[in-house]
C-alpha positions as CSV (number, residue, x, y, z in Angstrom):
1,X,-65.3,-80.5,79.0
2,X,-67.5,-79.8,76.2
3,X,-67.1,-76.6,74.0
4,X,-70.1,-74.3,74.1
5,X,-72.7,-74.2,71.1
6,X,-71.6,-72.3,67.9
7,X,-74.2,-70.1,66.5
8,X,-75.3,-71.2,63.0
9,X,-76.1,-67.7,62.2
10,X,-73.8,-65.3,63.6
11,X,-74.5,-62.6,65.6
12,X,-75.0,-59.1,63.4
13,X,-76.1,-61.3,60.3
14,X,-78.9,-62.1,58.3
15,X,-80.5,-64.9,56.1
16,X,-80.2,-63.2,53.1
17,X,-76.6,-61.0,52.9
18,X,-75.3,-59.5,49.7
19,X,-72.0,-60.7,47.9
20,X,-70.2,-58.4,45.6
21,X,-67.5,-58.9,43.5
22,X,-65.6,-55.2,42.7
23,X,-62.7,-54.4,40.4
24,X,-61.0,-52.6,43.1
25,X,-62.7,-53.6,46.6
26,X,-60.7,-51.5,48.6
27,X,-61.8,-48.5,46.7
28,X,-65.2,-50.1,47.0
29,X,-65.2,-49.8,50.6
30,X,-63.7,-46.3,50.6
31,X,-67.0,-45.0,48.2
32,X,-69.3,-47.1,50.6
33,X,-68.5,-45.8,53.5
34,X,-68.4,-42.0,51.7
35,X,-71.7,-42.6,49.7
36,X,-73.6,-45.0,52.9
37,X,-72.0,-44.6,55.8
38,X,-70.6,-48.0,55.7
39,X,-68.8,-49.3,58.7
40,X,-65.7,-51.4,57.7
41,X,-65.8,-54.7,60.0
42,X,-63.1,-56.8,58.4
43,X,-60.6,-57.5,55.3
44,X,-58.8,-60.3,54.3
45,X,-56.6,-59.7,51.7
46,X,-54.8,-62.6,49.7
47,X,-50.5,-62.5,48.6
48,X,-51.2,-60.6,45.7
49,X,-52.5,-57.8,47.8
50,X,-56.2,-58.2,46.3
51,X,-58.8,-58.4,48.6
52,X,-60.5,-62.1,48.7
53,X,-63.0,-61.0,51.6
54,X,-64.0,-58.0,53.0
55,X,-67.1,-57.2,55.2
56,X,-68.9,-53.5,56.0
57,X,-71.8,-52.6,57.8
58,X,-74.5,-50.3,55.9
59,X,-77.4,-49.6,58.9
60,X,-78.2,-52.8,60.3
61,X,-76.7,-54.8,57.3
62,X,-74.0,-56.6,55.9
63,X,-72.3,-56.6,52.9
64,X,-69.4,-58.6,51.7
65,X,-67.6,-58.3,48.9
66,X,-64.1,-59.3,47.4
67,X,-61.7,-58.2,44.4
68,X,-62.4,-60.0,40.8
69,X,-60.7,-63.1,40.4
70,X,-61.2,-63.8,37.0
71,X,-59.4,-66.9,37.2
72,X,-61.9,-68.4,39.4
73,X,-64.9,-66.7,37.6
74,X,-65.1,-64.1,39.5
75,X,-65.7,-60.9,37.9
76,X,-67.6,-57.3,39.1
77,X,-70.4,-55.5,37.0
78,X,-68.5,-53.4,34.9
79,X,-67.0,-56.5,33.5
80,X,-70.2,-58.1,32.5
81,X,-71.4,-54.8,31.4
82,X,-73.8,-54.2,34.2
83,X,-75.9,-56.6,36.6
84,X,-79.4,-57.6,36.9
85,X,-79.2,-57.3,40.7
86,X,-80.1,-54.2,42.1
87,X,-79.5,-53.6,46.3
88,X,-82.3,-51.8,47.8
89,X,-81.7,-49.5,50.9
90,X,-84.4,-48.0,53.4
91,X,-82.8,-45.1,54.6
92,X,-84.0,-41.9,56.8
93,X,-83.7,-39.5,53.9
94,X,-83.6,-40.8,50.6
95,X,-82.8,-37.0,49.1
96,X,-80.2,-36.9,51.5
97,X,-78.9,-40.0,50.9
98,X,-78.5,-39.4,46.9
99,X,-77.0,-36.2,47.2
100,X,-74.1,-37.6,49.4
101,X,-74.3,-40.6,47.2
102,X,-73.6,-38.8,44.2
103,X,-71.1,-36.3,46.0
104,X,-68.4,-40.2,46.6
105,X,-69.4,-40.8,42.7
106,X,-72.4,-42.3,42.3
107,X,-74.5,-41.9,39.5
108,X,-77.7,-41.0,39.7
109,X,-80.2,-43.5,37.6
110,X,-83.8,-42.4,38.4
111,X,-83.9,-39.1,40.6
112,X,-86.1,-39.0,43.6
113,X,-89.8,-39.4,43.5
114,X,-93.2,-40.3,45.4
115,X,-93.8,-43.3,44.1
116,X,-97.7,-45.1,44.1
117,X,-96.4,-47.8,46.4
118,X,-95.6,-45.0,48.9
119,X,-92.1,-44.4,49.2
120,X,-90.0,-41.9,48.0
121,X,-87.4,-43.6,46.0
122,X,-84.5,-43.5,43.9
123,X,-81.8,-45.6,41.7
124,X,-78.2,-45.1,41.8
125,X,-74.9,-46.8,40.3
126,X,-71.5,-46.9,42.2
127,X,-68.5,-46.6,40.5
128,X,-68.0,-50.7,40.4
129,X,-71.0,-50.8,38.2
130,X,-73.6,-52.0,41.2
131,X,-76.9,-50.8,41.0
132,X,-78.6,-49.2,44.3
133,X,-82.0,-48.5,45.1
134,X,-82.8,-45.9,47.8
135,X,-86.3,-45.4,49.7
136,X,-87.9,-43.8,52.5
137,X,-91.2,-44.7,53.4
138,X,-93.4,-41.9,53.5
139,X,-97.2,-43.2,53.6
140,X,-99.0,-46.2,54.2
141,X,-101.3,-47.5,50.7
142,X,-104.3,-49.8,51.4
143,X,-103.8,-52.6,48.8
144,X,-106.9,-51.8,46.9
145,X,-104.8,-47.8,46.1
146,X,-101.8,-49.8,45.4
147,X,-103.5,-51.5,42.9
148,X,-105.0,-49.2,41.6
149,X,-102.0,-47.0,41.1
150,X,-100.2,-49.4,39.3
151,X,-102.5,-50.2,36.7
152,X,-103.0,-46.4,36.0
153,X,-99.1,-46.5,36.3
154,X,-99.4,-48.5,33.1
155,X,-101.8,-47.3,31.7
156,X,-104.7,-49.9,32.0
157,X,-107.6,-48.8,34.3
């Protein structure tokens, strides 16, 4: 008898799905679900109580991420000082969704704004040191306006 096909992608994931390291991942769980409405799916956590995987559910996506394990090179933002990455979120509201942000502890990094692109966006930082970008489409641009909001974005007509 011949087991049935496994899935190479599961269901509920993505190509592309985010990784974080947190000093403190259960308390990173605790402030996503507070600041994104994150859905806990799963935890795994290892004989020193530390979580090595965890998974939640922000809208339609997944995120995983695990305690630092600097042993294993493993270490969150904070500890390198910051990260490059930044996570970007479409949301319903993106006022709403960086006043509740900011109400679990989030800092706020660039307050909302109509941007030339045509979304209404902001940046955030959790508590871990993670950066967040938040959006809400709110008009269409024609690639001709796009361009030529950003150069007089920058200052070159």
């Amino acid at each position: 008898m011949s087991q049935p096909a496994v899935k190479p992608i599961p269901d509920g994931m993505h190509s592309l799905t985010p990784h974080l390291v947190c000093a403190g991942a259960a308390d990173a769980i605790a402030f996503y679900v507070k600041a994104f409405n994150a859905v806990e799916l799963s935890r795994l956590p290892g004989p020193d109580g530390k979580l090595m995987h965890a998974m939640v559910r922000i809208g339609d996506s997944i995120l995983m991420l695990n305690d630092e394990y600097p042993e294993h090179g493993m270490v969150g933002a904070k500890a390198l000082k910051g990260s490059p990455v930044t996570l970007h979120m479409y949301v319903e509201n993106t006022d709403a969704m960086v006043a509740q942000a900011t109400a679990a502890g989030a800092t706020v990094k660039m307050a909302p704004a109509d941007m030339f692109w045509g979304d209404r966006y902001a940046q955030l930082e959790d508590p871990f040191g993670h950066r967040w970008s938040v959006a809400t489409h709110i008009r269409d641009v024609k690639p001709e306006e796009y361009e030529q909001a950003m150069r007089e974005s920058a200052g070159t007509h």
